[in-house]
N, CA and C atoms of all chains as a GROMACS GRO file, in nm:
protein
  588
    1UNK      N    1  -1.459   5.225  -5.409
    1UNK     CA    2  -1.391   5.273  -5.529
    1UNK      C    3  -1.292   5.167  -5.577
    2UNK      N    4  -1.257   5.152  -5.718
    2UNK     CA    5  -1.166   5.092  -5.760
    2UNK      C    6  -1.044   5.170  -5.851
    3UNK      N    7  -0.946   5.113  -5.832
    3UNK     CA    8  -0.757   5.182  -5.876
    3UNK      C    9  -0.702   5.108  -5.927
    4UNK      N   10  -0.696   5.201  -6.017
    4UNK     CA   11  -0.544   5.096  -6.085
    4UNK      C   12  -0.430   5.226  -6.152
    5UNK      N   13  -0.301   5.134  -6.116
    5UNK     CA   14  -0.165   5.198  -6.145
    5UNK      C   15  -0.124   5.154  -6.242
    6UNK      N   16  -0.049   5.197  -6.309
    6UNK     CA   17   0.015   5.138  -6.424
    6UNK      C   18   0.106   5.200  -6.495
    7UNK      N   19   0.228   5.102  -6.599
    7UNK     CA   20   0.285   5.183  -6.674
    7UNK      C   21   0.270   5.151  -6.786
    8UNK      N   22   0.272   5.249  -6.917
    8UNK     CA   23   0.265   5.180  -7.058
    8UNK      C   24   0.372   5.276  -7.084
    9UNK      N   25   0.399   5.179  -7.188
    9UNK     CA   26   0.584   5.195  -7.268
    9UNK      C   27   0.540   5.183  -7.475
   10UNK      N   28   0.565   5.304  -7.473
   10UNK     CA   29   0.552   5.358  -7.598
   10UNK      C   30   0.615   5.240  -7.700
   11UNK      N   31   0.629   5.226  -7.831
   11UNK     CA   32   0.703   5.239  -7.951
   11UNK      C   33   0.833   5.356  -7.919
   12UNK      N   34   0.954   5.280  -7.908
   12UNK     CA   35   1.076   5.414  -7.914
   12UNK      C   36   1.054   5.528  -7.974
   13UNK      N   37   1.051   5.632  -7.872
   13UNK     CA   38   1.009   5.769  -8.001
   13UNK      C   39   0.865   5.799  -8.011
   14UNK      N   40   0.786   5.741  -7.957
   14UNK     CA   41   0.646   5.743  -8.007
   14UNK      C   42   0.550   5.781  -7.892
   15UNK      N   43   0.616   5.832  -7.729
   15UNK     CA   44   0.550   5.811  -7.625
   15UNK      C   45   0.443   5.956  -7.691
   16UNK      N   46   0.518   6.101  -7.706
   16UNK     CA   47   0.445   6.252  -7.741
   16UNK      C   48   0.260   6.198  -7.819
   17UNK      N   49   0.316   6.132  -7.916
   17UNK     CA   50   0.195   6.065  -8.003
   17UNK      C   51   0.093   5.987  -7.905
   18UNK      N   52   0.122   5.857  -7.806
   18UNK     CA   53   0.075   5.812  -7.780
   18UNK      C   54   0.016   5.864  -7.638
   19UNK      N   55   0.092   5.979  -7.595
   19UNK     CA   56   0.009   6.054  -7.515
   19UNK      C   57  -0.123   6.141  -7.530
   20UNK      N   58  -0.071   6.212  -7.693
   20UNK     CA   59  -0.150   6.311  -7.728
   20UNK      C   60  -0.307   6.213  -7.768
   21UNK      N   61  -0.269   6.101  -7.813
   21UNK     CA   62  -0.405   5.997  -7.830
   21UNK      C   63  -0.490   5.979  -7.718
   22UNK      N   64  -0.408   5.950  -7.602
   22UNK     CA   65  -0.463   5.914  -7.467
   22UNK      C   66  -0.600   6.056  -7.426
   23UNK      N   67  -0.495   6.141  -7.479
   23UNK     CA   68  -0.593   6.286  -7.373
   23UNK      C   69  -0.694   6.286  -7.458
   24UNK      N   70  -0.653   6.309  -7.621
   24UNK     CA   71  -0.781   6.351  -7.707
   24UNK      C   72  -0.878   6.261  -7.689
   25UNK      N   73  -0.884   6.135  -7.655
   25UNK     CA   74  -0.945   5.997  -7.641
   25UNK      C   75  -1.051   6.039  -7.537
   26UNK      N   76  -0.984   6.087  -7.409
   26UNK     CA   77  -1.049   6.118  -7.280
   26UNK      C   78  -1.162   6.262  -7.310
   27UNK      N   79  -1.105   6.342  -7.408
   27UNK     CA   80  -1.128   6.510  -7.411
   27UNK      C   81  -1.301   6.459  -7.464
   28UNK      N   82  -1.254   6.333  -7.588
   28UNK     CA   83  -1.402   6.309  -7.654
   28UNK      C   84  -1.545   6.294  -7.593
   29UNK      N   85  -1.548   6.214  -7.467
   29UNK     CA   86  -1.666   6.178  -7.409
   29UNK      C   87  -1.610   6.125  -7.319
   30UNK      N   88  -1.710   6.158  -7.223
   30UNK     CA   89  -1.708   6.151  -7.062
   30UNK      C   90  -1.692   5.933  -7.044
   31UNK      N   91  -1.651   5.906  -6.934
   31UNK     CA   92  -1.632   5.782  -6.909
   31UNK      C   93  -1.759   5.760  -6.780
   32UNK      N   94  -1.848   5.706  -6.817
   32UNK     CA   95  -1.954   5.715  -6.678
   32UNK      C   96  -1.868   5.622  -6.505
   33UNK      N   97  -1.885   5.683  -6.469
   33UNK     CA   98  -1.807   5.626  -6.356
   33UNK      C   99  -1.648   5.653  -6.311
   34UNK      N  100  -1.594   5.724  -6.401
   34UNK     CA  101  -1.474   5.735  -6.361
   34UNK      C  102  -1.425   5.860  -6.348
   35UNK      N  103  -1.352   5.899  -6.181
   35UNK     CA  104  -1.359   6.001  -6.110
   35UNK      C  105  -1.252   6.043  -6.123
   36UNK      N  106  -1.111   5.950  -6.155
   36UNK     CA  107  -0.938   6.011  -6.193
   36UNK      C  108  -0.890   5.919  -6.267
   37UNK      N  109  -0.814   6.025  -6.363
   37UNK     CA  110  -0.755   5.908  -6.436
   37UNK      C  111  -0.657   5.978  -6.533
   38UNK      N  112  -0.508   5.960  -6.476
   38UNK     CA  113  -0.428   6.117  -6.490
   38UNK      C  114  -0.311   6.036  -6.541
   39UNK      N  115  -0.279   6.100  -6.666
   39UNK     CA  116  -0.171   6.071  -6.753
   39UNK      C  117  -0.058   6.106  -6.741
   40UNK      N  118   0.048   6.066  -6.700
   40UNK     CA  119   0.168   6.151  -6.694
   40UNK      C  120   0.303   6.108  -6.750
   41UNK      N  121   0.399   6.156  -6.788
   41UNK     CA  122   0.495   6.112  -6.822
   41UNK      C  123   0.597   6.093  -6.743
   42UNK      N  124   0.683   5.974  -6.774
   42UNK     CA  125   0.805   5.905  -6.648
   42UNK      C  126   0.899   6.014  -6.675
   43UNK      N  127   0.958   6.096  -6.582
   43UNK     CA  128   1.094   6.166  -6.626
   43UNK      C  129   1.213   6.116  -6.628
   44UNK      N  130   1.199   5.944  -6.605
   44UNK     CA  131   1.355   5.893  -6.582
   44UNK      C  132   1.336   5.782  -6.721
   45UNK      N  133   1.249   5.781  -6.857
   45UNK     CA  134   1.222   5.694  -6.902
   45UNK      C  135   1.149   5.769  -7.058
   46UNK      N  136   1.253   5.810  -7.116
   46UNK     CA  137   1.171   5.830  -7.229
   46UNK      C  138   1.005   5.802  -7.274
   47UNK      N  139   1.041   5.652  -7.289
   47UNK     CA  140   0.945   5.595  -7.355
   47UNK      C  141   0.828   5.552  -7.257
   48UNK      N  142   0.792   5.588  -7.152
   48UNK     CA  143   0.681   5.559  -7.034
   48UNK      C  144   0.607   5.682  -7.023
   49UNK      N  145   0.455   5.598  -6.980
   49UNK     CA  146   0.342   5.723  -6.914
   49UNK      C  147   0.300   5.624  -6.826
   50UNK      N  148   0.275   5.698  -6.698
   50UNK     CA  149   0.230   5.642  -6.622
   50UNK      C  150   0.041   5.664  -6.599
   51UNK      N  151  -0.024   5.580  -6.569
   51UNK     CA  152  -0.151   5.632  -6.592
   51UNK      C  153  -0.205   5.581  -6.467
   52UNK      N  154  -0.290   5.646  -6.399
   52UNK     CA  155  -0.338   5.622  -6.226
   52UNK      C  156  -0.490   5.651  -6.270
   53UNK      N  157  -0.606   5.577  -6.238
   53UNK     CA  158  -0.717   5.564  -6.277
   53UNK      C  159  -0.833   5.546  -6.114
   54UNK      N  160  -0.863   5.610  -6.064
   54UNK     CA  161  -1.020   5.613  -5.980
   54UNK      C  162  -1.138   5.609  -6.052
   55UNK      N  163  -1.196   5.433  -6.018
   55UNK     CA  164  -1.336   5.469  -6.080
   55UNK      C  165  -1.446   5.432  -5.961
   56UNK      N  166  -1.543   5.471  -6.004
   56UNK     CA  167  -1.684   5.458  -5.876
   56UNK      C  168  -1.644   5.273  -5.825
   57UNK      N  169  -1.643   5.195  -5.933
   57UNK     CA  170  -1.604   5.046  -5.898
   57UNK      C  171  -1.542   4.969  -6.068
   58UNK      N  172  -1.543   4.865  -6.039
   58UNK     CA  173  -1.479   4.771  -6.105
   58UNK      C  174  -1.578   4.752  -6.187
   59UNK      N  175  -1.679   4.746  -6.201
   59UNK     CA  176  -1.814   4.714  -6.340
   59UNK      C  177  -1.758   4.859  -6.387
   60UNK      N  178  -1.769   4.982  -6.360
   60UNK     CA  179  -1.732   5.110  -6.436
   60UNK      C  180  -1.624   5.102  -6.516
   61UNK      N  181  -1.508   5.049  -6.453
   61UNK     CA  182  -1.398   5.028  -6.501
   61UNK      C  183  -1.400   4.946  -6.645
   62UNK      N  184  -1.433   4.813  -6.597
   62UNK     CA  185  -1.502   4.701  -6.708
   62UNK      C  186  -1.547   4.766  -6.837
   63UNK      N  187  -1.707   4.846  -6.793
   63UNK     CA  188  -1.783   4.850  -6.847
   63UNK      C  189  -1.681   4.962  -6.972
   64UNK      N  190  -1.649   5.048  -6.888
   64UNK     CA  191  -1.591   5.169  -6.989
   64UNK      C  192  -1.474   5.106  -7.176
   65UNK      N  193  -1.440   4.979  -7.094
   65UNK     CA  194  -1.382   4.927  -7.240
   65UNK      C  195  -1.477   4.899  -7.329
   66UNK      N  196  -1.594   4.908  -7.303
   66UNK     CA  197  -1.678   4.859  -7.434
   66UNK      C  198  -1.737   4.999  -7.467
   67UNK      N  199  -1.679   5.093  -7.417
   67UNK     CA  200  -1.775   5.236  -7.500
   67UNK      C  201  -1.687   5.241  -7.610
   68UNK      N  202  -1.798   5.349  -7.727
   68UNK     CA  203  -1.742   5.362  -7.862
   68UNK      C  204  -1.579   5.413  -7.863
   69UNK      N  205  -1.625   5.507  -7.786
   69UNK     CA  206  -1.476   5.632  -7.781
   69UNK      C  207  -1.370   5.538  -7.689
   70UNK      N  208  -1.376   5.439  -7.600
   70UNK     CA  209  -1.253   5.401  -7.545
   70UNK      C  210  -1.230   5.289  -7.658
   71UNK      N  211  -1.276   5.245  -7.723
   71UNK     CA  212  -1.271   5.128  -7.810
   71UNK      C  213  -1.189   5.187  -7.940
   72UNK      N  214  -1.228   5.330  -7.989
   72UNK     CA  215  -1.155   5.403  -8.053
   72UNK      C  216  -1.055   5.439  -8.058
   73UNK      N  217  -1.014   5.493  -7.913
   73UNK     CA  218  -0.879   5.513  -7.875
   73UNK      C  219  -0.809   5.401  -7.862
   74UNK      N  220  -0.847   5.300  -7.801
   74UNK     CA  221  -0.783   5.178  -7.824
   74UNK      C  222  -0.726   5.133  -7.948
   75UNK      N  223  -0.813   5.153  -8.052
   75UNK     CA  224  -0.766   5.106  -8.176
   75UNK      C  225  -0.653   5.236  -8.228
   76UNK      N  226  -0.657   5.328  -8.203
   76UNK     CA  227  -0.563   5.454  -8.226
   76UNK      C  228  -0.418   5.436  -8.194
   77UNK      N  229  -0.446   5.389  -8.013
   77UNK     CA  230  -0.302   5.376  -7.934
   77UNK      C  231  -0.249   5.218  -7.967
   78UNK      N  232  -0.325   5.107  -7.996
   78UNK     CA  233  -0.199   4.994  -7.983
   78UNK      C  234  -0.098   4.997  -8.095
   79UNK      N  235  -0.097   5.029  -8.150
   79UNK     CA  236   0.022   5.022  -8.294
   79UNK      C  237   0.138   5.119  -8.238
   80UNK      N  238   0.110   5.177  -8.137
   80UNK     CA  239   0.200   5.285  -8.060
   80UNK      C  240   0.217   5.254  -7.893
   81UNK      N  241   0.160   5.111  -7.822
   81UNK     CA  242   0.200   5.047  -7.716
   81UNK      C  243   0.313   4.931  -7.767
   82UNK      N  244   0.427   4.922  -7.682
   82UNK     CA  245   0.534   4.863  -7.687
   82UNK      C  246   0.498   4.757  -7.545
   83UNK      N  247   0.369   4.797  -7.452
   83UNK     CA  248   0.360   4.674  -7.358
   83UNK      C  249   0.332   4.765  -7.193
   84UNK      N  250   0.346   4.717  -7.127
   84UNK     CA  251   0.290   4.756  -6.979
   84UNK      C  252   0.386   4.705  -6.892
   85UNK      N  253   0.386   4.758  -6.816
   85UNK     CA  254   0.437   4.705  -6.655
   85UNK      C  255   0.371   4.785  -6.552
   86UNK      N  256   0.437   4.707  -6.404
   86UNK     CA  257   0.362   4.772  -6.279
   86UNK      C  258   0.215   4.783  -6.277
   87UNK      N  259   0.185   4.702  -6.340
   87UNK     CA  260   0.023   4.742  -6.330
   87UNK      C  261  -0.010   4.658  -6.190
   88UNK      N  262  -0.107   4.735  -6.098
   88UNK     CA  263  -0.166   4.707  -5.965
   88UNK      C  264  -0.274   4.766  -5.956
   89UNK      N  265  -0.370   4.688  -5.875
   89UNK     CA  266  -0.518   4.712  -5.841
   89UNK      C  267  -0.516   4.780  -5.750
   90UNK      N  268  -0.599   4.867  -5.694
   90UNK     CA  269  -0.584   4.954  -5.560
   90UNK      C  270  -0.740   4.979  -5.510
   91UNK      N  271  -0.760   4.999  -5.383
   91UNK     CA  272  -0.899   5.050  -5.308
   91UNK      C  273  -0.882   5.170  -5.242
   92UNK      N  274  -0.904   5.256  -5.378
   92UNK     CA  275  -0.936   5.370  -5.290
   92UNK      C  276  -0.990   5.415  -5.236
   93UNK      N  277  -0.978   5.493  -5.083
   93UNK     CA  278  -1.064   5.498  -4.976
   93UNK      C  279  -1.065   5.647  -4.946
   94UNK      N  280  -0.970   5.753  -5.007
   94UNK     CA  281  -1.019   5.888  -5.004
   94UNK      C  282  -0.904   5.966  -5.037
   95UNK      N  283  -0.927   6.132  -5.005
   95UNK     CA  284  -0.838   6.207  -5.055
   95UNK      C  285  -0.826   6.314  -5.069
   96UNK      N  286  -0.798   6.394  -5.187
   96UNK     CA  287  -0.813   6.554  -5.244
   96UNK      C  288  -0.883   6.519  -5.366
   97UNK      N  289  -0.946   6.571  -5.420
   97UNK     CA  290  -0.986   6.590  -5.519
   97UNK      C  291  -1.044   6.467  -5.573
   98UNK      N  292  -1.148   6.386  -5.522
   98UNK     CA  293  -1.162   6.259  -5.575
   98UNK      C  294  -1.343   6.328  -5.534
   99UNK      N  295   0.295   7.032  -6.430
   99UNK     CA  296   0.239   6.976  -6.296
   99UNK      C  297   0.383   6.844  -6.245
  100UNK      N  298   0.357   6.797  -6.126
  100UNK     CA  299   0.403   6.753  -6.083
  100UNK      C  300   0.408   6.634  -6.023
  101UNK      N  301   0.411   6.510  -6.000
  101UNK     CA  302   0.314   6.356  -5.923
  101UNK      C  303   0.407   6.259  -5.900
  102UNK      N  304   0.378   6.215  -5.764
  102UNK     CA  305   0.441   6.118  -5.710
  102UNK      C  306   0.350   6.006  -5.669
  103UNK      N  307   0.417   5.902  -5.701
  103UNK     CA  308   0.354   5.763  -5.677
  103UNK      C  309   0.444   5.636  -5.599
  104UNK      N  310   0.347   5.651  -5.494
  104UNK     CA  311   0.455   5.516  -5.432
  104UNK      C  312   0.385   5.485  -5.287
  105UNK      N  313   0.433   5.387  -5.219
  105UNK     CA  314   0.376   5.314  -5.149
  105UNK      C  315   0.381   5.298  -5.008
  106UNK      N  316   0.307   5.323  -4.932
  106UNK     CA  317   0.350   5.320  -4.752
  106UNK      C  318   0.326   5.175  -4.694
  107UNK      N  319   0.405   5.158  -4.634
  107UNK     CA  320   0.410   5.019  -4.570
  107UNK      C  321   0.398   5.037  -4.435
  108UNK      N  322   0.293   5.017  -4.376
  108UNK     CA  323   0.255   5.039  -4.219
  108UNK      C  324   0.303   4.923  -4.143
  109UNK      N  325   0.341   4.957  -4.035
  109UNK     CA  326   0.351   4.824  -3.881
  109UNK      C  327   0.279   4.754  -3.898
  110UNK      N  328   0.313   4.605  -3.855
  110UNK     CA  329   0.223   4.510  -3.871
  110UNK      C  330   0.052   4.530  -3.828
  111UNK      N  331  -0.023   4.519  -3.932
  111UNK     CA  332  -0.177   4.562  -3.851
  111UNK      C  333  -0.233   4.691  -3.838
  112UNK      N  334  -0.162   4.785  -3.828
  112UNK     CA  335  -0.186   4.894  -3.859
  112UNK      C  336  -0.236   5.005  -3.966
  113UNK      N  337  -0.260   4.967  -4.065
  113UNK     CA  338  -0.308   5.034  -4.188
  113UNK      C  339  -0.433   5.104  -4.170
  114UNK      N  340  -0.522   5.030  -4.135
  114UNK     CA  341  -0.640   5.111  -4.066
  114UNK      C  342  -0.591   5.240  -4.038
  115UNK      N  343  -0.513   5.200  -3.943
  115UNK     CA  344  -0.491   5.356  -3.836
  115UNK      C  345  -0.404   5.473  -3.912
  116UNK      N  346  -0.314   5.406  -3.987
  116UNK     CA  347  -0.249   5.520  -4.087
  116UNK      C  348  -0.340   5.585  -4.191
  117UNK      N  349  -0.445   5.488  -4.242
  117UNK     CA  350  -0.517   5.513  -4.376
  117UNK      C  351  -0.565   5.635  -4.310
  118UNK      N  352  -0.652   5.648  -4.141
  118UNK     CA  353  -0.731   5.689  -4.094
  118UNK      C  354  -0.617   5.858  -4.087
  119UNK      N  355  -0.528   5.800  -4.011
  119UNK     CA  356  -0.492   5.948  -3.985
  119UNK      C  357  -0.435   6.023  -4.107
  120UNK      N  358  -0.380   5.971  -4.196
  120UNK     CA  359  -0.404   6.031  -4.364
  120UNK      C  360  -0.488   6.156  -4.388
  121UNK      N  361  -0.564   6.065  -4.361
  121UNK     CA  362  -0.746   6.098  -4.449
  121UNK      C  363  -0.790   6.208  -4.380
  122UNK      N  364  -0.767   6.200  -4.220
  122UNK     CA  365  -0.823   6.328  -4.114
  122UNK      C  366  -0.712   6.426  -4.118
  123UNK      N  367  -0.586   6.412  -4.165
  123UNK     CA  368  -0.477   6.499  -4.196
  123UNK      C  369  -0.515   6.569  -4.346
  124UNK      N  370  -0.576   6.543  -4.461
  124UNK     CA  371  -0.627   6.614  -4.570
  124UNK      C  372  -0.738   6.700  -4.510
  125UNK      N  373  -0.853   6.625  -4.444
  125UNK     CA  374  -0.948   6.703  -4.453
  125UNK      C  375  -0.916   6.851  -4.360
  126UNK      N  376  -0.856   6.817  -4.263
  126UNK     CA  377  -0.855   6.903  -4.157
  126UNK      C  378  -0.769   7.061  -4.245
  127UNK      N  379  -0.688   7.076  -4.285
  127UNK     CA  380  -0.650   7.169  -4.380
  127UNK      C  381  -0.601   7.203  -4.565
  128UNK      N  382  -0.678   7.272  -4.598
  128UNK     CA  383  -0.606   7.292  -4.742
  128UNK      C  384  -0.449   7.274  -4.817
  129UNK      N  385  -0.401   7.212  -4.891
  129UNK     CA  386  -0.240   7.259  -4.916
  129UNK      C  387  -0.240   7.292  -5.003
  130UNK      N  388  -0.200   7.437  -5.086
  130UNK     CA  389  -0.192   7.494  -5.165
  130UNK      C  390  -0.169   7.430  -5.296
  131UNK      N  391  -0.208   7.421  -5.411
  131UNK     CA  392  -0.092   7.356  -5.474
  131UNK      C  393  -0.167   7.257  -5.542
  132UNK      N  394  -0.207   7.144  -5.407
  132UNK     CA  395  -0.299   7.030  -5.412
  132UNK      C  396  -0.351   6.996  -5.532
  133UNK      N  397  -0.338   6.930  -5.632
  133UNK     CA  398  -0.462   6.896  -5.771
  133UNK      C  399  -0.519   6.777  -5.675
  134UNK      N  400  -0.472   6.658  -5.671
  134UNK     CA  401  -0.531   6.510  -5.652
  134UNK      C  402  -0.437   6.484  -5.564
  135UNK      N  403  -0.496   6.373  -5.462
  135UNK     CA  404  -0.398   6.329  -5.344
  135UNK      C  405  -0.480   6.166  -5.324
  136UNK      N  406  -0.444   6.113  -5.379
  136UNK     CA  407  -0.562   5.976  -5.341
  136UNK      C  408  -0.460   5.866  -5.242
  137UNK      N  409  -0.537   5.856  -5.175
  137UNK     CA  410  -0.504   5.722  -5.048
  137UNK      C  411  -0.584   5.575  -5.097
  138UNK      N  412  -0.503   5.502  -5.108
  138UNK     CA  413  -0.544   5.384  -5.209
  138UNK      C  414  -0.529   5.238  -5.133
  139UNK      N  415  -0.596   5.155  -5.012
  139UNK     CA  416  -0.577   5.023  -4.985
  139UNK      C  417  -0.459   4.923  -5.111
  140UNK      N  418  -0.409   4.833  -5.083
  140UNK     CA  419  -0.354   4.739  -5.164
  140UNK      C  420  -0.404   4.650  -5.143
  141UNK      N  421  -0.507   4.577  -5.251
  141UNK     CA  422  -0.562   4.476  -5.188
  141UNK      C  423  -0.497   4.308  -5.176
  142UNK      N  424  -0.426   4.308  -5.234
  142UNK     CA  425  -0.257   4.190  -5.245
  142UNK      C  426  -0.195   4.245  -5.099
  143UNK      N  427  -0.172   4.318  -5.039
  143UNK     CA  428  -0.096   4.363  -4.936
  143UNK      C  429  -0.143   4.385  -4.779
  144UNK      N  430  -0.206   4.325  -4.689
  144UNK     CA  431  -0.263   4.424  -4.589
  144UNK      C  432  -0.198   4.518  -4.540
  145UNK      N  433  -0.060   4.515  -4.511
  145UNK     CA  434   0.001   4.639  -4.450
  145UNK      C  435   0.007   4.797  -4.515
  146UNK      N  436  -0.031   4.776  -4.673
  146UNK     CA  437   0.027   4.871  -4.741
  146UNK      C  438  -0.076   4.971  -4.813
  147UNK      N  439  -0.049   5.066  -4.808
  147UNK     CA  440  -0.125   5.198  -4.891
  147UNK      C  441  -0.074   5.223  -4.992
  148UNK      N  442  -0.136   5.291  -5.085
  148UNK     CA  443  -0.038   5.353  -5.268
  148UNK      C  444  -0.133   5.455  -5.229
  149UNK      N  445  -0.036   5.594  -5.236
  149UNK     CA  446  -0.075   5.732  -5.265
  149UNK      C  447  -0.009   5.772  -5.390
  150UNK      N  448  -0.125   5.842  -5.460
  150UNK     CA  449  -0.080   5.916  -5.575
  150UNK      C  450  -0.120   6.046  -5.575
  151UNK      N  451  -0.026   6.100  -5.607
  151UNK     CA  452  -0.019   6.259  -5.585
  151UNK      C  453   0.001   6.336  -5.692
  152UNK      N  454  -0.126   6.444  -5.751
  152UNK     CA  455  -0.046   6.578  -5.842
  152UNK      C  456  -0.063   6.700  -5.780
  153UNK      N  457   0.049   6.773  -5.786
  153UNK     CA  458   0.071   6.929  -5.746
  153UNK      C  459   0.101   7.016  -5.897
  154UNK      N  460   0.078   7.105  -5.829
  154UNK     CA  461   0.118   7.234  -5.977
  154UNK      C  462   0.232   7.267  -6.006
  155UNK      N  463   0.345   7.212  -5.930
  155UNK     CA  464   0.465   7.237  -5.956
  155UNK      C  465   0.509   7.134  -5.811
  156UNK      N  466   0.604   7.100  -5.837
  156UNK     CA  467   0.718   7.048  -5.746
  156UNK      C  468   0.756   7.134  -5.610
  157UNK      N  469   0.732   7.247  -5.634
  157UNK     CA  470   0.766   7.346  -5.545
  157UNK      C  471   0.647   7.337  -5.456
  158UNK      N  472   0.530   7.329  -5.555
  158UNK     CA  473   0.446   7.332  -5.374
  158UNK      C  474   0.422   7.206  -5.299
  159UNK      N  475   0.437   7.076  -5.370
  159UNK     CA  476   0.509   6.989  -5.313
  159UNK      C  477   0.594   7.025  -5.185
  160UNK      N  478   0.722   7.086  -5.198
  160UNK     CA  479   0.828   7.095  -5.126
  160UNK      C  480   0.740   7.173  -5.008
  161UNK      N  481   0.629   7.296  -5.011
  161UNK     CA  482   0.611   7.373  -4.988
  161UNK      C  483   0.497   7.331  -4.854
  162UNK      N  484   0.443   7.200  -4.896
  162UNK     CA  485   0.367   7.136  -4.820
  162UNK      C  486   0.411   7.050  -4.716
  163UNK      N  487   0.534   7.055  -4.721
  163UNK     CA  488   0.607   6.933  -4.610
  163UNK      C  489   0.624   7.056  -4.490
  164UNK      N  490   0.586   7.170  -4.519
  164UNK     CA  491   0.658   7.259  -4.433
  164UNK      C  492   0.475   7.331  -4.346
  165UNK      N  493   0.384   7.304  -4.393
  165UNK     CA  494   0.246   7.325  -4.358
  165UNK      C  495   0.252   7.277  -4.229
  166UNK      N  496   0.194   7.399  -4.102
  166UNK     CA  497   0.208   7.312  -3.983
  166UNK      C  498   0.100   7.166  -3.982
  167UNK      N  499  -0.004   7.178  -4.056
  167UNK     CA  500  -0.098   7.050  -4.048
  167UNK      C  501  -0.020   6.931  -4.122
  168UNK      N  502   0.055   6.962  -4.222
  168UNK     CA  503   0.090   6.802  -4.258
  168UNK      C  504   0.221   6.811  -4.165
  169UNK      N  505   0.277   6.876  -4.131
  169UNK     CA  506   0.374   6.810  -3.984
  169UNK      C  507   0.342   6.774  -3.867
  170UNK      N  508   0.208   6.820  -3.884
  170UNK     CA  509   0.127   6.748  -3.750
  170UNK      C  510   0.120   6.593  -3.781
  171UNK      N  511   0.024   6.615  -3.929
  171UNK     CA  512   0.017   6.469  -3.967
  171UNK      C  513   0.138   6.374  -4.010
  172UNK      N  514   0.206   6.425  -4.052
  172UNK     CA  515   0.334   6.325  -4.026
  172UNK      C  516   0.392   6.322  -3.899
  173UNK      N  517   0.352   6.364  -3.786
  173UNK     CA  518   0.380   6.322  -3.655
  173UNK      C  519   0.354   6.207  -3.591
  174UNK      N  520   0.182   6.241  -3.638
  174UNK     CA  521   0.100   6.091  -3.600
  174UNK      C  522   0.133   6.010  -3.673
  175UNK      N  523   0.185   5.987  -3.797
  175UNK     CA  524   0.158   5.884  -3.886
  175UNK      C  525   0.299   5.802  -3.862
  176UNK      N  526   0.430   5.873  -3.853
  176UNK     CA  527   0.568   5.826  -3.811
  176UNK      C  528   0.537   5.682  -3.744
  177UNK      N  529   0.509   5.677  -3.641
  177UNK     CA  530   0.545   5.576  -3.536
  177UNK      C  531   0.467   5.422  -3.571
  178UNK      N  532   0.382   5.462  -3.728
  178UNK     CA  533   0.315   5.385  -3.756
  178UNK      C  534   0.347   5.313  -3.920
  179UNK      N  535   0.412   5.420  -3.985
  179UNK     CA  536   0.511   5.407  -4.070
  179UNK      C  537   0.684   5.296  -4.083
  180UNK      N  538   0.635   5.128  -4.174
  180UNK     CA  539   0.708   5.075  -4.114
  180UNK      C  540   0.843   5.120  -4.247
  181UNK      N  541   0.793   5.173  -4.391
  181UNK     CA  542   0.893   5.164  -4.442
  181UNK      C  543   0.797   5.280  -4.607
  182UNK      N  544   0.885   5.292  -4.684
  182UNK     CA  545   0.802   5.350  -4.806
  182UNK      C  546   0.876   5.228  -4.948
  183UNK      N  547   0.819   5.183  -5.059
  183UNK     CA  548   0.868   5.137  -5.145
  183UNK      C  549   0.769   5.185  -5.264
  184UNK      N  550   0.812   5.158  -5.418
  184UNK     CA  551   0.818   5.178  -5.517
  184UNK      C  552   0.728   5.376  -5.586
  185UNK      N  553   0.857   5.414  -5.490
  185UNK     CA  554   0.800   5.590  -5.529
  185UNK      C  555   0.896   5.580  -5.630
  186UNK      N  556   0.794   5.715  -5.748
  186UNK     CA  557   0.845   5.754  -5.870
  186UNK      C  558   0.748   5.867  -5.857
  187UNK      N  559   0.848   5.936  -5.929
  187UNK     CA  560   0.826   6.097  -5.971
  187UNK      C  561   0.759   6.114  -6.096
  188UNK      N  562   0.603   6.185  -6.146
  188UNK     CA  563   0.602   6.164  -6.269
  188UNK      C  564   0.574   6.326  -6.315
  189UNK      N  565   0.509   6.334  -6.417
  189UNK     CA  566   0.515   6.470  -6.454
  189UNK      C  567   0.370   6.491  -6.524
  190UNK      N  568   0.211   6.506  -6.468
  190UNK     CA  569   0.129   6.479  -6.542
  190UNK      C  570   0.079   6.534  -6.619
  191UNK      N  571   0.020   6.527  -6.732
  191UNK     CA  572   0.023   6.603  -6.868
  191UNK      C  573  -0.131   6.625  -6.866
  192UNK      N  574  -0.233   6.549  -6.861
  192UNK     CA  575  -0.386   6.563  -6.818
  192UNK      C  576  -0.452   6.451  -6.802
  193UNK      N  577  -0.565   6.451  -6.820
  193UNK     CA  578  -0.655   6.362  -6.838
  193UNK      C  579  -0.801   6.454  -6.761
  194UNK      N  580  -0.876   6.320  -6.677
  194UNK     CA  581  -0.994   6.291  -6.594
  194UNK      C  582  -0.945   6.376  -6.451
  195UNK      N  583  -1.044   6.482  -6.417
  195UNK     CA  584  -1.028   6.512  -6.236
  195UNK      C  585  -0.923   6.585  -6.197
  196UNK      N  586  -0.837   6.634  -6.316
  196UNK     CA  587  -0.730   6.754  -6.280
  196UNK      C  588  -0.803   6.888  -6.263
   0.00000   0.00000   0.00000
């Protein structure tokens, strides 16, 4: 399996919006290969969501930026990304709900 | 919902053996509550694991430290446990696998 952690940092004011993009993005069509991938908001940080992602592997991961609907949302959310941090790769090896 | 993210730092060499007793500490009993619990290699790190965690509330969080199986499993895992770094509390809103 492949992981990744991360944080993205809204436009001041703009995280509600750029969350509500994220889910409807996900709600549209399934991502082939990807098993978690859970949105949440920082409670010490206005403007942050943290996003934690399990996919089958790293081609899934890859591959999923070139579908219509993540390419969509993409174009939806950057005018409302202010940038990233903490982003880390991870191997996930098991769990609850995976 | 509720999610914590952050990082175990095992004794030198040891990760194996923590990842391991983790993993046989989920399966072996249910924790109420539970959405996602993922045990994650670092692959930049050998000593270190990233668990990310969502519960349905914070409370069953709290509620799970008190389960005789995960005090079992934090029994075994202690002596192998060299330190914890970059935990944060998040609050997850949805996505994939909730």
């Amino acid at each position: 399996m492949y992981g990744l952690i991360g944080r993205m940092l809204a436009q001041p004011g703009k995280r509600d919006a750029l969350r509500d993009i994220m889910l409807e993005g996900m709600a549209g069509a399934p991502m082939p290969g990807c098993i978690s991938y859970v949105v949440a908001e920082d409670p010490a940080e206005e403007d942050a969501l943290w996003i934690t992602e399990v996919w089958d592997s790293a081609e899934s991961h890859r591959g999923s930026l070139q579908l219509e609907s993540v390419q969509a949302t993409i174009a939806r959310a950057r005018p409302l990304i202010a940038g990233m941090d903490n982003r880390t790769e991870t191997r996930p090896v098991g769990g609850v709900g995976l």
